[in-house]
N, CA, C and O atoms as a GROMACS GRO file, in nm:
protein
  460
    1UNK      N    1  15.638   3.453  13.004
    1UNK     CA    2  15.782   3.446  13.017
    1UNK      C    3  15.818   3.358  13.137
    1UNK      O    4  15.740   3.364  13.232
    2UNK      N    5  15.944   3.263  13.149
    2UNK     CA    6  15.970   3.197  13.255
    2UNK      C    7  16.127   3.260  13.257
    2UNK      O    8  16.168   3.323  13.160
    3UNK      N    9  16.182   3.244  13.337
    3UNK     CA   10  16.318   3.302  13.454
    3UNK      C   11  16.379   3.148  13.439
    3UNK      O   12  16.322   3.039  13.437
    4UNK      N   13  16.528   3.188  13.429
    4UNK     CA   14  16.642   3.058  13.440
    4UNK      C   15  16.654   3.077  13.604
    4UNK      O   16  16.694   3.191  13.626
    5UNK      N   17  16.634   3.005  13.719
    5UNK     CA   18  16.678   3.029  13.863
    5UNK      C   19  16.782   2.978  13.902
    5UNK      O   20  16.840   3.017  14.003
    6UNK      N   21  16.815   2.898  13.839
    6UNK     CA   22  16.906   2.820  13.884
    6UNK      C   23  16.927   2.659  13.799
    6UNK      O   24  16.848   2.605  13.721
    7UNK      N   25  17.059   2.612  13.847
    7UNK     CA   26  17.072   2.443  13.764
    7UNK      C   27  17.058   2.356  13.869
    7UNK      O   28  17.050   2.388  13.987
    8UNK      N   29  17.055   2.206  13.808
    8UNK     CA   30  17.094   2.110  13.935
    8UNK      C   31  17.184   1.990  13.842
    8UNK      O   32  17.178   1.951  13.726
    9UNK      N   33  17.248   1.963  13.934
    9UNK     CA   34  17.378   1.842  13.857
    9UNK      C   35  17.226   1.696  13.862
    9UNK      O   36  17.162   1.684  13.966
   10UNK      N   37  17.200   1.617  13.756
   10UNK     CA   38  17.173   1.496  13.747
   10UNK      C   39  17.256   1.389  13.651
   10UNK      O   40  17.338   1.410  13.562
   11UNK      N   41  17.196   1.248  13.712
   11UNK     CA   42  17.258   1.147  13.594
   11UNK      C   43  17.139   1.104  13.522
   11UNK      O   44  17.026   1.098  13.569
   12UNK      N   45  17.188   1.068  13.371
   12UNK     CA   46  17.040   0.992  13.328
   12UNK      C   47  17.056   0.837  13.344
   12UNK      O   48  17.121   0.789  13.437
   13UNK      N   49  17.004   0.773  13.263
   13UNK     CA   50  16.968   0.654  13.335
   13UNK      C   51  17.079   0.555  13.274
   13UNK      O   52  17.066   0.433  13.276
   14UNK      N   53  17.176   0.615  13.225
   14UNK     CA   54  17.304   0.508  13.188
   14UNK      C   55  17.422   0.564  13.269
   14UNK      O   56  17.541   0.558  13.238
   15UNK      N   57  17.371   0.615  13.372
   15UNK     CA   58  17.443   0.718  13.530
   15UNK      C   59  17.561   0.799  13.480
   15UNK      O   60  17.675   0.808  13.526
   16UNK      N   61  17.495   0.865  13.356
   16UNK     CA   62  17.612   0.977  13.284
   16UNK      C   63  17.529   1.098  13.338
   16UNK      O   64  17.407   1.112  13.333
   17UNK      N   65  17.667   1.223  13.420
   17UNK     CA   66  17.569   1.320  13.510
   17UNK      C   67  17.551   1.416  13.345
   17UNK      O   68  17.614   1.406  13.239
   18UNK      N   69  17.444   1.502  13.383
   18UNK     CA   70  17.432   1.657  13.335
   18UNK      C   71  17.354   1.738  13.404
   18UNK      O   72  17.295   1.717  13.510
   19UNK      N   73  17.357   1.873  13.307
   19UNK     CA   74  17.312   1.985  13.398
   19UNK      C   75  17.146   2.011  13.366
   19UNK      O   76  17.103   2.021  13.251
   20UNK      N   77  17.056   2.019  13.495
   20UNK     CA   78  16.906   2.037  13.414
   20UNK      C   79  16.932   2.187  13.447
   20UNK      O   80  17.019   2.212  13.531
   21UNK      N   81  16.846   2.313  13.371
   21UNK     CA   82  16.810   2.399  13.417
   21UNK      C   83  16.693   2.440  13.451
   21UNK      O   84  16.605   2.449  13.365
   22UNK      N   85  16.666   2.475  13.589
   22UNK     CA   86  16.521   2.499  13.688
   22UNK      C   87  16.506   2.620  13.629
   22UNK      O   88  16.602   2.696  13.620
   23UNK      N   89  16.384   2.655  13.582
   23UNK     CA   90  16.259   2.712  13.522
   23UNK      C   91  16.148   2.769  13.619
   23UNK      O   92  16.066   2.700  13.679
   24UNK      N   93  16.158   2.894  13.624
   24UNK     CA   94  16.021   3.029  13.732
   24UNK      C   95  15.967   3.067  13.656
   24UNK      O   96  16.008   3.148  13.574
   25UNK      N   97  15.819   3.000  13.664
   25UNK     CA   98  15.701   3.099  13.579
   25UNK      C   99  15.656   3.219  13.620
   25UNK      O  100  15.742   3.272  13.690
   26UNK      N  101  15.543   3.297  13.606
   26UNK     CA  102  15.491   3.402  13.631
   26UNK      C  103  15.419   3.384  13.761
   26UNK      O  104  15.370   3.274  13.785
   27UNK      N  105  15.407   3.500  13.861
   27UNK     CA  106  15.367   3.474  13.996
   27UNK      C  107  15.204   3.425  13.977
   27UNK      O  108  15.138   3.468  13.881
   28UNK      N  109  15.166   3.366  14.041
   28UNK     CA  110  14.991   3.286  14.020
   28UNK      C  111  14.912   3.306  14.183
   28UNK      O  112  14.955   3.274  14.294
   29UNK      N  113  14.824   3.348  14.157
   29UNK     CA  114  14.760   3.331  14.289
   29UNK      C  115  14.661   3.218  14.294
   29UNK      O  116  14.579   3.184  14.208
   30UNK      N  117  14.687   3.170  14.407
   30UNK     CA  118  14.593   2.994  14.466
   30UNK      C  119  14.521   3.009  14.564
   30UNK      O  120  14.559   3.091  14.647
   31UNK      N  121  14.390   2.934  14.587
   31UNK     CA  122  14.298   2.941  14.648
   31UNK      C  123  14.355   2.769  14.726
   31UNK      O  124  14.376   2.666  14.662
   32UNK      N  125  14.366   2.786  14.861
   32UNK     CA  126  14.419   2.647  14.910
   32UNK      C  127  14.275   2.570  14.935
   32UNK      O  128  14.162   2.619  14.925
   33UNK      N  129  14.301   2.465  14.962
   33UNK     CA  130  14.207   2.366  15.051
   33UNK      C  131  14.109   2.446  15.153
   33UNK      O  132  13.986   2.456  15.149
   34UNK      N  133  14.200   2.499  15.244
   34UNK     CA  134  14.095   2.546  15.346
   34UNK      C  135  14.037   2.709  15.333
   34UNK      O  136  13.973   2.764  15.423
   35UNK      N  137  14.078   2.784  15.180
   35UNK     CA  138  14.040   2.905  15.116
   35UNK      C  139  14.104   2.974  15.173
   35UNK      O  140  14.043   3.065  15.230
   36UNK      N  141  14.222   2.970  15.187
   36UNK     CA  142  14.320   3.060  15.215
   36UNK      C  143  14.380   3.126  15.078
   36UNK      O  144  14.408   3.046  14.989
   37UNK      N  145  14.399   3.248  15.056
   37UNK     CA  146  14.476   3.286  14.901
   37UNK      C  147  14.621   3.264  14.965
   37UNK      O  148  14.636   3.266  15.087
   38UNK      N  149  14.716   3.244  14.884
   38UNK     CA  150  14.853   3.283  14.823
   38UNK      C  151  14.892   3.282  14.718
   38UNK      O  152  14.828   3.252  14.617
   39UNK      N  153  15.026   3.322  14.726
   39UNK     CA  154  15.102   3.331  14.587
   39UNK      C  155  15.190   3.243  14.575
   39UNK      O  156  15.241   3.207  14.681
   40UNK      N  157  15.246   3.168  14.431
   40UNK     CA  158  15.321   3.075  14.420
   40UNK      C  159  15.391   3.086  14.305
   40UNK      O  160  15.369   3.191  14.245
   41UNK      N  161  15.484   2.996  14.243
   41UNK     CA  162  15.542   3.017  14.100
   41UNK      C  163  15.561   2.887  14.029
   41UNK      O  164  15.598   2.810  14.118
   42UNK      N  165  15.555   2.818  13.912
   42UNK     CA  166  15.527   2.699  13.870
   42UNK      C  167  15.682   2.687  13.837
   42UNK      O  168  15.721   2.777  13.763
   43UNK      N  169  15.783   2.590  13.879
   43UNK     CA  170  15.905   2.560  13.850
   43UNK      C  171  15.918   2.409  13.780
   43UNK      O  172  15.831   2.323  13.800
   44UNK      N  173  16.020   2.388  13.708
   44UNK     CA  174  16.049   2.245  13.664
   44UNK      C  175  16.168   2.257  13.604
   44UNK      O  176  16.221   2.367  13.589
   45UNK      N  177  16.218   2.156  13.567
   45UNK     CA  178  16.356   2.133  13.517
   45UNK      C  179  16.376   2.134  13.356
   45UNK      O  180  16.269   2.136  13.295
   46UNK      N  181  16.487   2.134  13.280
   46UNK     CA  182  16.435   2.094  13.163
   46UNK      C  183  16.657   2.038  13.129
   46UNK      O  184  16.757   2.101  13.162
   47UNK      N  185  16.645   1.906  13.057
   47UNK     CA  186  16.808   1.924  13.049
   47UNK      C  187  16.877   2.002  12.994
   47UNK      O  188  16.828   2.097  12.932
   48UNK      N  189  17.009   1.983  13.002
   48UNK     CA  190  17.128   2.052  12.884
   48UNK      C  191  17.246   1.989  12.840
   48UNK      O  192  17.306   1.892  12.888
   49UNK      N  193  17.269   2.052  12.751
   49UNK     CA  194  17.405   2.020  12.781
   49UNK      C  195  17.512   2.063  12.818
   49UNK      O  196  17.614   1.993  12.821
   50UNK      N  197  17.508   2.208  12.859
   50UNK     CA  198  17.559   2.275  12.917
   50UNK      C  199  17.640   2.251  13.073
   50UNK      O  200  17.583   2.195  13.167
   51UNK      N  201  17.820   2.319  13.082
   51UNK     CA  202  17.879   2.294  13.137
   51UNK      C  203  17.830   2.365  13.288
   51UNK      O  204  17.730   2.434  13.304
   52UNK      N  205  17.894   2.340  13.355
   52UNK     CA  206  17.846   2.381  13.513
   52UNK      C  207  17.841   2.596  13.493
   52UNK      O  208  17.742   2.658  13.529
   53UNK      N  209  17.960   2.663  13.434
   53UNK     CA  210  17.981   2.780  13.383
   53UNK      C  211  17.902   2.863  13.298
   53UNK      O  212  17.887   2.984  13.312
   54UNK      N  213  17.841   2.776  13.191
   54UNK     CA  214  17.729   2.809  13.088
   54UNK      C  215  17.641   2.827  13.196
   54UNK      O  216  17.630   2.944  13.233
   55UNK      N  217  17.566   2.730  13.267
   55UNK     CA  218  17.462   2.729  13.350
   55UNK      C  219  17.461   2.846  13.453
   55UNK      O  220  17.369   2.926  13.469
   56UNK      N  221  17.567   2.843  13.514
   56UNK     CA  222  17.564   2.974  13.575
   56UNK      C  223  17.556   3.102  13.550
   56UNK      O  224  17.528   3.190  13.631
   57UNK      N  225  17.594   3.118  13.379
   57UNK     CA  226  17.598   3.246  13.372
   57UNK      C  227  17.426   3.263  13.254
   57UNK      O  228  17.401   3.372  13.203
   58UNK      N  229  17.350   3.165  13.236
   58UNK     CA  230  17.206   3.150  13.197
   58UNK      C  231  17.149   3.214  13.323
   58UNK      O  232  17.048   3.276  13.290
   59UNK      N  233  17.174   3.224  13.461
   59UNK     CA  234  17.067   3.228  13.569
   59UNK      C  235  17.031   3.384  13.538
   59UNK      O  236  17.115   3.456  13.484
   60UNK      N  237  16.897   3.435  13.577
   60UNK     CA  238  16.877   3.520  13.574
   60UNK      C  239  16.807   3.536  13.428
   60UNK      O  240  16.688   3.569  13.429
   61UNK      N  241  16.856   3.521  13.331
   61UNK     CA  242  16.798   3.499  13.212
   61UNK      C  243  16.651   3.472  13.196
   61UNK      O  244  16.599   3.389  13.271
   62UNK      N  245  16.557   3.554  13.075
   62UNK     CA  246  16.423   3.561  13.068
   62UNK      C  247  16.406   3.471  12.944
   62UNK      O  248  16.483   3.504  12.854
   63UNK      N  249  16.322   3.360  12.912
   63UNK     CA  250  16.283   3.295  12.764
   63UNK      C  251  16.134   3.282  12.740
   63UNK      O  252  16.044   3.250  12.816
   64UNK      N  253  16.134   3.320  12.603
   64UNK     CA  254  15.970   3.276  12.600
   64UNK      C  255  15.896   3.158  12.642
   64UNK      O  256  15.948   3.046  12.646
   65UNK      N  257  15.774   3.183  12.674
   65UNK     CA  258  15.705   3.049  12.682
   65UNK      C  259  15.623   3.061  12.829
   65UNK      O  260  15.584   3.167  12.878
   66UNK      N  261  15.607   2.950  12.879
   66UNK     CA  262  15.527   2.924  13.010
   66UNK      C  263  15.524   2.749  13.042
   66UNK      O  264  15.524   2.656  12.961
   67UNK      N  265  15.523   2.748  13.177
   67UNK     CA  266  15.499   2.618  13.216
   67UNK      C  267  15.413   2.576  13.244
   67UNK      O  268  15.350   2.650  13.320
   68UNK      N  269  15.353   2.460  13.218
   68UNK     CA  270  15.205   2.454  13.210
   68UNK      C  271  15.176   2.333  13.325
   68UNK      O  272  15.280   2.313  13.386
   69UNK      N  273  15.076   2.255  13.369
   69UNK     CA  274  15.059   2.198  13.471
   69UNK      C  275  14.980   2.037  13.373
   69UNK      O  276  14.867   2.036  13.323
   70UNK      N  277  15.081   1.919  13.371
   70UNK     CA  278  14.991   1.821  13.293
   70UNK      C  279  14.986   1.696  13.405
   70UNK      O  280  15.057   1.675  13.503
   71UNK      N  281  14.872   1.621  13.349
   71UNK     CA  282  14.833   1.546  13.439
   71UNK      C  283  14.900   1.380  13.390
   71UNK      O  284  14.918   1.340  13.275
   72UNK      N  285  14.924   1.316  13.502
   72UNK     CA  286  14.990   1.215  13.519
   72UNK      C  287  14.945   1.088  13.591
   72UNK      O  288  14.826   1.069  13.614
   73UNK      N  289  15.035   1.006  13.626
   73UNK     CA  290  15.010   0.898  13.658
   73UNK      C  291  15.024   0.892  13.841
   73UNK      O  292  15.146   0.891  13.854
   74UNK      N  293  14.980   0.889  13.943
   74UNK     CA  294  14.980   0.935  14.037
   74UNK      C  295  15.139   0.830  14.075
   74UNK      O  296  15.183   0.717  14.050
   75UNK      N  297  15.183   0.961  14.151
   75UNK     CA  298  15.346   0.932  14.240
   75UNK      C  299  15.324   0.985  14.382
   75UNK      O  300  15.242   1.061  14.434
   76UNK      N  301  15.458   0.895  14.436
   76UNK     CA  302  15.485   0.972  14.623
   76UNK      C  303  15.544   1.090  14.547
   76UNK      O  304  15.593   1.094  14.434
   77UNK      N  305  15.521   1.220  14.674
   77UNK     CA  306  15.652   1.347  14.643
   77UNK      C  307  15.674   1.378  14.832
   77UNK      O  308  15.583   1.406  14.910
   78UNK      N  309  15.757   1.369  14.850
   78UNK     CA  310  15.812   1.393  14.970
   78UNK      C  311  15.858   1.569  14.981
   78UNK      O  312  15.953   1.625  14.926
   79UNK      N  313  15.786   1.610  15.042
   79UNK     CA  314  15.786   1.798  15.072
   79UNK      C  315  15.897   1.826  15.097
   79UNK      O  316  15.894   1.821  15.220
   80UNK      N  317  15.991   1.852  15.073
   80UNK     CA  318  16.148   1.928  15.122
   80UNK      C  319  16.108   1.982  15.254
   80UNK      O  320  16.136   1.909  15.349
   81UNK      N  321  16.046   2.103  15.283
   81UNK     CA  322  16.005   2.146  15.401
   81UNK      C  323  15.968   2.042  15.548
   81UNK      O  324  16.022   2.029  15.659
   82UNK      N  325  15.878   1.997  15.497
   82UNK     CA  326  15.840   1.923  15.620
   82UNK      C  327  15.875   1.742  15.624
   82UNK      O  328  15.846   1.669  15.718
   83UNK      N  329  15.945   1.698  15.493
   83UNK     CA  330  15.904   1.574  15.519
   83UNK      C  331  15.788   1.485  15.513
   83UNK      O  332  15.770   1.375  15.566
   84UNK      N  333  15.712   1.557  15.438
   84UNK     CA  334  15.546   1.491  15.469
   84UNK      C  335  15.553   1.418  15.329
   84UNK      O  336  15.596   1.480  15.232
   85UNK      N  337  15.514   1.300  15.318
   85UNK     CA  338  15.506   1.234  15.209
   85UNK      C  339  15.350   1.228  15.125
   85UNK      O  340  15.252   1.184  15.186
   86UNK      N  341  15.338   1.273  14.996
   86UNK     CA  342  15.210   1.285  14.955
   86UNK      C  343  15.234   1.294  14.814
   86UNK      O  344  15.330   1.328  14.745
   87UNK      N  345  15.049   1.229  14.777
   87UNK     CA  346  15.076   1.180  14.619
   87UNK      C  347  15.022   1.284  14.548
   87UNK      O  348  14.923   1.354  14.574
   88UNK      N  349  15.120   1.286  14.430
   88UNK     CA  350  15.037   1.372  14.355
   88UNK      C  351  15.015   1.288  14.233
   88UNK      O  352  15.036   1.168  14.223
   89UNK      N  353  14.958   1.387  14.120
   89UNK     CA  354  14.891   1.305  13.967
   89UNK      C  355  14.894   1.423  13.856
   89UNK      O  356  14.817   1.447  13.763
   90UNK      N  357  15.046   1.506  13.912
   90UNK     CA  358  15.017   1.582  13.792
   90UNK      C  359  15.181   1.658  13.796
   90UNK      O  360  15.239   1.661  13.905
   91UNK      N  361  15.236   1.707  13.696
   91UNK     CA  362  15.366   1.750  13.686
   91UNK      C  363  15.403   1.894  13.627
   91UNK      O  364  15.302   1.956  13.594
   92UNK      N  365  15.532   1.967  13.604
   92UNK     CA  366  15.515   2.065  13.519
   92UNK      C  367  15.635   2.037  13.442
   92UNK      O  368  15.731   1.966  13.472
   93UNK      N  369  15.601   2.145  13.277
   93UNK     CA  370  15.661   2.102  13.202
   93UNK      C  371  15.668   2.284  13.150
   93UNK      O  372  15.582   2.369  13.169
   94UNK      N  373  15.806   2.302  13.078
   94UNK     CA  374  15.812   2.404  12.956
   94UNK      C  375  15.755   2.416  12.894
   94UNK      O  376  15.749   2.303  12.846
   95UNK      N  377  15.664   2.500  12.816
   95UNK     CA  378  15.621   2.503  12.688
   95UNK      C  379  15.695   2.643  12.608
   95UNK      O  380  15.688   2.751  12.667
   96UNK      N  381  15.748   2.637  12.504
   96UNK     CA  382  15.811   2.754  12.514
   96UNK      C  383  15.756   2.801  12.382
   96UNK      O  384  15.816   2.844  12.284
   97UNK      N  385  15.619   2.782  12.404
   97UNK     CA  386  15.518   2.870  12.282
   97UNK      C  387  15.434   2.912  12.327
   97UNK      O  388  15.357   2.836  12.387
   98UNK      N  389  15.412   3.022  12.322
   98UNK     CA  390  15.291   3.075  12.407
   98UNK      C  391  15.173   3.056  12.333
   98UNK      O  392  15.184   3.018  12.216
   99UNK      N  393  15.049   3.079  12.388
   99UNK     CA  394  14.910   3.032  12.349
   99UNK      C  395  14.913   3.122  12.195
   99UNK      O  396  14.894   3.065  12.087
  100UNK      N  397  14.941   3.283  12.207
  100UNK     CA  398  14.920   3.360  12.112
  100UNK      C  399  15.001   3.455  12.144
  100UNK      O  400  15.069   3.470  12.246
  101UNK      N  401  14.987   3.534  12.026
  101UNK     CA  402  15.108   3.675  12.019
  101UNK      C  403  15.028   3.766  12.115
  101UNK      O  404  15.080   3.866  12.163
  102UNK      N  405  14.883   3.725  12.146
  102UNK     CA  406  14.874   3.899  12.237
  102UNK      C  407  14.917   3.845  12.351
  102UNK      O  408  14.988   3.903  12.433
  103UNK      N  409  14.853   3.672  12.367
  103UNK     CA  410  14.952   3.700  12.533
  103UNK      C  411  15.076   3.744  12.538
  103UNK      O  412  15.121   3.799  12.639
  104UNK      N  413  15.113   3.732  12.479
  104UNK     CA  414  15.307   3.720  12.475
  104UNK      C  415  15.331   3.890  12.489
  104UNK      O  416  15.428   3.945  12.542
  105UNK      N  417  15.229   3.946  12.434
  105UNK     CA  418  15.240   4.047  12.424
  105UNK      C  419  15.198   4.103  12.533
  105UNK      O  420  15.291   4.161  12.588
  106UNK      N  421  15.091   4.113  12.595
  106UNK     CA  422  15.057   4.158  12.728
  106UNK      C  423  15.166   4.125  12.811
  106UNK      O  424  15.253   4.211  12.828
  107UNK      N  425  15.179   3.995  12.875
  107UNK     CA  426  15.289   3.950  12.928
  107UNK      C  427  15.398   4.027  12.955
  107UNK      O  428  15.437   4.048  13.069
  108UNK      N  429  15.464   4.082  12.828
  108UNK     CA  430  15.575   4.175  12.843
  108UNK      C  431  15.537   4.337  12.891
  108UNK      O  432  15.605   4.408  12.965
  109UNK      N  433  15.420   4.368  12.832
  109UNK     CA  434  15.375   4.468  12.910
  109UNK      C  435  15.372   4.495  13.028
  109UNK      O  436  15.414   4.599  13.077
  110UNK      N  437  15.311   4.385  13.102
  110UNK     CA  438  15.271   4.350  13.248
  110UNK      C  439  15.430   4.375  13.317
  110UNK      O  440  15.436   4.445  13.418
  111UNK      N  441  15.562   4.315  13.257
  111UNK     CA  442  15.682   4.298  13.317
  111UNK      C  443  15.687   4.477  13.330
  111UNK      O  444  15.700   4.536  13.437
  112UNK      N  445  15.673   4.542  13.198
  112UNK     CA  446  15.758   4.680  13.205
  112UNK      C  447  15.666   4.727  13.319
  112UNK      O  448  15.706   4.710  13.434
  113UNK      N  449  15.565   4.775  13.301
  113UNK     CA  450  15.500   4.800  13.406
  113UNK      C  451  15.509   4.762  13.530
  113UNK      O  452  15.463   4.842  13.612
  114UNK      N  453  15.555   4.663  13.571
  114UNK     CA  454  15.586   4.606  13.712
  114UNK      C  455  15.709   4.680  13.758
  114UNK      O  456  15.726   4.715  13.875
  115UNK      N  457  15.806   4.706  13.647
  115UNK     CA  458  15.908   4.767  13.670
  115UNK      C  459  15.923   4.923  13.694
  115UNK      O  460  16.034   4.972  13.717
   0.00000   0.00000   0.00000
């Protein structure tokens, strides 16, 4: 399952704006560089057409699927936090089919139970 978190206003490339909606996957634990664990969440955008109002009242909202991690053509990404400029070679995307019905099914288990 991924979480609606929030929108962001963009233009596409004939500089007509719309609304993307930002996408929270399931919490993941990472092993860093220097073997440190944490926890993280895989986010990405996806468009709409939806008015600034629609979008707001999607947040919070649960949809099937998962975001998956695909590999790319290497880019700069500049860290919000620090400013540090660094390349990556890989992106995330929606998939809003899950592998199989038991994940999908565990998955929701895992939620009630958390709850």
């Amino acid at each position: 399952m991924v979480k609606i978190k929030d929108y962001a206003k963009r233009t596409n490339s004939e500089g007509e704006p719309f609304n993307a909606l930002i996408l929270e996957g399931d919490l993941e634990t990472v092993t860093s560089e220097t073997g440190g664990v944490y926890f993280t969440a895989r986010r990405t955008s996806v468009p709409s057409n939806f008015d600034d109002e629609k979008c707001e009242s999607l947040i919070g909202r649960e949809l099937p699927g998962k975001i998956v991690r695909l590999e790319c053509e290497p880019y700069e990404y500049t860290v919000p936090e620090s400013g540090e400029v660094i390349m990556l070679g890989h992106t995330y995307e929606y998939d809003p089919n899950p592998d199989s019905m038991e994940e999908e099914v565990f998955s929701r288990e895992e939620e009630l139970v958390a709850h």
